[in-house]
N, C-alpha and C positions, 0 to 999 in steps of 0.2 A: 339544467341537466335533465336528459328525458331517462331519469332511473329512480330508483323506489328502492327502499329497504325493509325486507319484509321480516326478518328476525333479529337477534344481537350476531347473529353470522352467517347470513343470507341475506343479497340483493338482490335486485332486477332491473336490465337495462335495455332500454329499445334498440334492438338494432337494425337498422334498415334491413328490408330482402328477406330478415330471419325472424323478426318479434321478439317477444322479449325475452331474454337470456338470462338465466342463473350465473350466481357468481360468489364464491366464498367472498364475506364482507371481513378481509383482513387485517386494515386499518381506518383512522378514521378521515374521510373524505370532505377539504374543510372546505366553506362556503362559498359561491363563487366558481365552482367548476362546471361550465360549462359546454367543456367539449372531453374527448374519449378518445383510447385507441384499443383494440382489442389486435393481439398478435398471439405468437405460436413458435416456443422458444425451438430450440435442437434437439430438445429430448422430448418435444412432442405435447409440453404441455401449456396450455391455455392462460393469458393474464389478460386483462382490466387495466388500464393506466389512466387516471384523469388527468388531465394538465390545468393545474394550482403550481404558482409558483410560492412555495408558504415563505415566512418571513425569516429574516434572520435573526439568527441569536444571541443575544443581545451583549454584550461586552459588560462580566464583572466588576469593573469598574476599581479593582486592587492595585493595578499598576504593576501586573507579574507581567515577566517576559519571558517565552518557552523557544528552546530550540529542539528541533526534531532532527535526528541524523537516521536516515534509512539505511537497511540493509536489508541482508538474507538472511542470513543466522537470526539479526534480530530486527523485526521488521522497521520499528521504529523505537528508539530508545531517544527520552527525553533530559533536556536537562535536568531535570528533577531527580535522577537518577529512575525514574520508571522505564521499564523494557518492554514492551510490547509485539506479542507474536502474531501474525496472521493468521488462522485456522486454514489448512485443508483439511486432504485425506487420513484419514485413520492409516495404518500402517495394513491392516486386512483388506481395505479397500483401494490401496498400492495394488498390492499382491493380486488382487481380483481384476486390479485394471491394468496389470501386464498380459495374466493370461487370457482378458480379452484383446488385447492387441493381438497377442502371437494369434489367437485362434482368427480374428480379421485378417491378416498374414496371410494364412494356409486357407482362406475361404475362399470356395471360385465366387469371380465377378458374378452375380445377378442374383447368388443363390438367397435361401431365406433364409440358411447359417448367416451368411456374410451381413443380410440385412436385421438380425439378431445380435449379433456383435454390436454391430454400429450404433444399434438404440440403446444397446447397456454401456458402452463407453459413452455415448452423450448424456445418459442420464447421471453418471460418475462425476462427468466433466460440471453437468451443470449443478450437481450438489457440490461440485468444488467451488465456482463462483459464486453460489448462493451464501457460503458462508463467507466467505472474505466479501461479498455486500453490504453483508450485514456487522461483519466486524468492522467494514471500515465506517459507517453510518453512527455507529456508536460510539467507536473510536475518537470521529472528530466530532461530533455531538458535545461530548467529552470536553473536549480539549479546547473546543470555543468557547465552552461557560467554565473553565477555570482561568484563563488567561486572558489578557486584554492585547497583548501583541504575541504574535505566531511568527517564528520565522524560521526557513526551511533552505536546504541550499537550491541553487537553479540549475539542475538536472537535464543533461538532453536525453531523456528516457529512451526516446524514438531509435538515436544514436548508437547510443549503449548498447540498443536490446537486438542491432541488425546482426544479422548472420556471416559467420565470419566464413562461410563456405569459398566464396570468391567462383573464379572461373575455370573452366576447362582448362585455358593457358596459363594462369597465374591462379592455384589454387589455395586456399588458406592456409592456416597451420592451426592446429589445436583446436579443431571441429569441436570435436563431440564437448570439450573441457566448457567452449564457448556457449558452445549450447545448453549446457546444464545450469550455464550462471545467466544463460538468457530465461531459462525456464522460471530461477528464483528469484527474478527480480521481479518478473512482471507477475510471479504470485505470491509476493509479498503487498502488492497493489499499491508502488510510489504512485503514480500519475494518480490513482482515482480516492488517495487519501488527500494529496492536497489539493485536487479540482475541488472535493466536496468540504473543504476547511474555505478555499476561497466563496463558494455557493453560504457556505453555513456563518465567516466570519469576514463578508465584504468590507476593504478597508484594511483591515486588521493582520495580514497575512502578505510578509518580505519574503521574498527571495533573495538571496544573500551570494556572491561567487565561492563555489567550493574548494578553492584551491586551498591544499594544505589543512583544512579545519581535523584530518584524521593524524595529521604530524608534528601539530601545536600543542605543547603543552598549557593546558587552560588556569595551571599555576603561575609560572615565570615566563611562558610566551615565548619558549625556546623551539624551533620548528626543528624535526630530526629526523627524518626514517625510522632509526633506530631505536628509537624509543617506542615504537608500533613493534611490543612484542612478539606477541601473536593477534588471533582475529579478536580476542576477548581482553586484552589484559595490554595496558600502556603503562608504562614505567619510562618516568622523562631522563636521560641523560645529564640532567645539567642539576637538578635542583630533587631528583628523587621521588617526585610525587609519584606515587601510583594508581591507578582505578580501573574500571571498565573503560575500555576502549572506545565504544560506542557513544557511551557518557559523558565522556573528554570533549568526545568529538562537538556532542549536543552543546555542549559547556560552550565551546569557539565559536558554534552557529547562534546561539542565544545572544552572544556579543556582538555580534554584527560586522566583525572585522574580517577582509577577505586580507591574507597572507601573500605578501609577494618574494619572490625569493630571490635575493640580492647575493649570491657570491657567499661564500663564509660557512660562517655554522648556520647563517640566515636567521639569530636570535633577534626578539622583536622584545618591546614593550607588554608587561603584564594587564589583560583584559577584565579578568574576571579574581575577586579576593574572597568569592563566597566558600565556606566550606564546603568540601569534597567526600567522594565515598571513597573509601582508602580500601586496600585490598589487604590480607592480611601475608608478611613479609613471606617468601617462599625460604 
C-alpha cells in the first residue's frame, strides 16, 4: 500500500498526479491492502476506501437460532423479543429539511440560493445515511456473534419499493400513501442489513418465504387475519396468546416454516413451545 500513517489520526497516501494526500486515519486499515479508491460523496465530502476483504465472524457455537422480521415502525424486531430502530433524522432536522426543499422549490434554476439549498439538503441527506451505516454495521456485527443461524424472510425489496405512480393512461391510486411506505422501507435499510449479515455470517444466513409469518400464531399455529390487531399488538383468535406483533412474527421466521393456505381457518400445526412475551390484558 503506497501510504504511511503519520499520527494515531492522521495518514498519508500517494496519489498519482497529486502526491501525497492527508486523510483522517478513522479506523484501522488491516494488512494486506493494497489498492485504494479515493471518491467525493453528494454533500461534497472526501473518503479513503482500501479494498480488504476482512474475515468473517465467527459463529458462537450455542446452537441459537434468530428470526428477524422487518418493518417500518420497527426496523427489525427479533425473535428474542429485541426491537430494533434505525436512526435518522432528529425531528429539528425534518423540520429544517422541508424548509430546504420549499426554498429549492422557489429558487430560480442556476442561481447560488438554488445551489445553496442543494448542498444543505445533501448534506442532511447524507447525515441520514451515515447513521443508519453505521447502525446497520453494528446491528449485524451484533447478531452474527450471538447466533449461529440467521434467518430472515426473502423480500423482493426492489418490488416493494417501485412507484405506484403508473402512467398518463392508467394512473395509480394512492400515490403519495405509496410513497411514504416506500420512503420507510428503504430507511429502515432491509436490503443492506441482510447483505452485510450474509458478508458478516457467510453460511449462516436462510432466507425463509414470507407468506403468512405476520398471520400465524407462533403458539398453536393458527393463521388468521384477524388476529393482526393492530401494527403492534397480535392476539391469536383461536388459543388467546398475545404479544408484540412484530415478535410473533420473528417467532414464525426463526421456525422456518413458510405457511400455505388451504381453504378453512387454514390452522396448521404448532412450531414454536418457547416462552413468549405476553402483553398485559387490555
Amino acid at each position: 500500500m503506497a501510504g504511511r500513517r503519520l499520527s494515531r489520526k492522521t495518514g498519508e497516501v500517494w496519489v498519482p498526479k497529486a502526491g501525497w494526500v492527508r486523510f483522517r486515519w478513522s479506523r484501522a486499515v488491516p494488512e494486506g491492502a493494497k489498492s485504494y479508491r479515493v471518491k467525493m460523496d453528494r454533500a461534497g465530502r472526501w473518503h479513503i476506501s482500501f479494498a480488504v476483504i476482512p474475515d468473517p465472524v465467527p459463529a458462537p457455537g450455542n446452537g441459537q437460532v434468530a428470526g428477524i422480521d422487518r418493518g417500518v415502525a420497527v426496523s427489525a424486531a427479533l425473535s428474542t423479543g429485541d426491537l430494533l430502530h434505525a436512526p435518522g433524522l432528529t425531528v429539528r432536522e425534518r423540520l429544517r429539511l422541508r424548509r430546504l426543499e420549499r426554498t429549492l422549490a422557489r429558487a430560480k434554476r442556476g442561481s447560488n440560493r438554488r445551489g445553496q439549498a442543494r448542498h444543505a439538503i445533501a448534506r442532511l441527506r447524507a447525515r441520514e445515511t451515515d447513521r443508519r451505516k453505521d447502525w446497520t454495521e453494528k446491528t449485524s456485527t451484533g447478531i452474527a456473534r450471538r447466533f449461529d443461524l440467521i434467518r430472515v424472510e426473502d423480500l423482493q425489496i426492489k418490488n416493494m419499493t417501485r412507484s405506484a405512480k403508473g402512467t398518463r393512461q392508467n394512473p395509480g391510486r394512492n400515490v403519495r400513501a405509496k410513497a411514504g411506505l416506500n420512503r420507510g422501507i428503504l430507511g429502515s435499510g432491509w436490503g443492506l442489513l441482510v447483505r452485510r449479515l450474509e458478508d458478516k455470517a457467510p453460511g449462516r444466513v436462510e432466507k425463509i418465504n414470507p407468506a403468512f409469518t405476520s398471520q400465524r400464531c407462533s403458539a398453536c399455529g393458527q393463521v388468521d387475519r384477524g388476529s393482526r390487531e393492530s401494527q403492534a399488538v397480535f392476539r391469536c383468535t383461536a388459543c388467546g396468546f398475545a404479544g408484540n406483533a412484530d415478535v410473533n412474527a420473528a417467532i414464525n421466521i426463526a421456525a422456518g416454516h413458510a405457511v400455505t393456505a388451504r381453504g378453512g381457518d387454514g390452522t396448521t400445526r404448532p412450531v414454536n413451545r418457547e416462552p413468549h412475551l405476553l402483553l398485559p390484558s387490555a
